[in-house]
C-alpha positions as CSV (number, residue, x, y, z in Angstrom):
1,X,221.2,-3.1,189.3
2,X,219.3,-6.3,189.7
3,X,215.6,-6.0,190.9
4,X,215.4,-7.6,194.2
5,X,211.5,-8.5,194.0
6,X,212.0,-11.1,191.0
7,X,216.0,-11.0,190.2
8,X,215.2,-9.5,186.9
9,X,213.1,-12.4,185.3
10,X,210.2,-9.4,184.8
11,X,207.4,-11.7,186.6
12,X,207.1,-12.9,189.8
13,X,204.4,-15.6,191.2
14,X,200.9,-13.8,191.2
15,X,199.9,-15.5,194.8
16,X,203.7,-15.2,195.8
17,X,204.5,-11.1,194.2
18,X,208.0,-11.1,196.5
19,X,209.0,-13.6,194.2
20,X,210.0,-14.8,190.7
21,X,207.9,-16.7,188.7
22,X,209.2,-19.1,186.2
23,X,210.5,-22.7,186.8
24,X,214.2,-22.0,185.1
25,X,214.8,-19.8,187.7
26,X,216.9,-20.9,190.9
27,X,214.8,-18.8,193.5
28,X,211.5,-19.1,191.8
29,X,208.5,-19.5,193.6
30,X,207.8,-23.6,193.4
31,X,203.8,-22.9,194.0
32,X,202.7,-23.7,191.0
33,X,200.8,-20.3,190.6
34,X,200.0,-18.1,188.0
35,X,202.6,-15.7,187.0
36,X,202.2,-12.1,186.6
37,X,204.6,-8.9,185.4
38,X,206.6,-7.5,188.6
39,X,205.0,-4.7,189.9
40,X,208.6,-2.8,190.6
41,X,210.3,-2.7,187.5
42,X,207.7,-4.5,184.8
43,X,204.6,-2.1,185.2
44,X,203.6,-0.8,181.9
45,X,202.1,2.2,181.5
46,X,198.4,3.1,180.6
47,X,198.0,1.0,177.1
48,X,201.0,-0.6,177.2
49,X,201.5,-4.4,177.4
50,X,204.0,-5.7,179.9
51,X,207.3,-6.9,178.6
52,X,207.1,-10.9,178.1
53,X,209.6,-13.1,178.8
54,X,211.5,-14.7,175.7
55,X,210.1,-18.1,175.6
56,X,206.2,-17.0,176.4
57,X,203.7,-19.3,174.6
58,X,199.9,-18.7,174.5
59,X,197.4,-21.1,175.1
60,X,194.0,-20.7,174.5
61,X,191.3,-23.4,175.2
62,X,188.4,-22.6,172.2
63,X,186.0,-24.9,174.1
64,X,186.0,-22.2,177.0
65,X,185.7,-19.4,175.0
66,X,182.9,-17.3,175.9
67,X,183.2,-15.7,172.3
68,X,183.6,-19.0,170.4
């Protein structure tokens, strides 16, 4: 059964949650927003990580790192 809130993509847009996030993704939300795991069927439990879609890359700015 397909999830209705973000046709099984796994994220949806984090100002837009009623819909998926992702731009290779017919329906997705076009906002340009943040995305965030769907709260229906990609909530992990307590010290869990949500599942990530296949093609996620991490980007991290050093300049703006308050550890760095």
């Amino acid at each position: 059964m397909t999830c209705k809130t973000c046709d099984d993509t796994r994220w949806v847009c984090e100002d837009h949650p009623d819909r998926p996030w992702g731009s290779g993704h017919p329906n997705a939300c076009k906002c340009g927003g943040a995305g965030m795991p769907c709260p229906v069927c990609n909530e992990p439990k307590a010290g869990e990580r949500p599942v990530l879609p296949a093609d996620f890359i991490a980007h991290f700015d050093r300049d703006k790192c308050p550890v760095h």
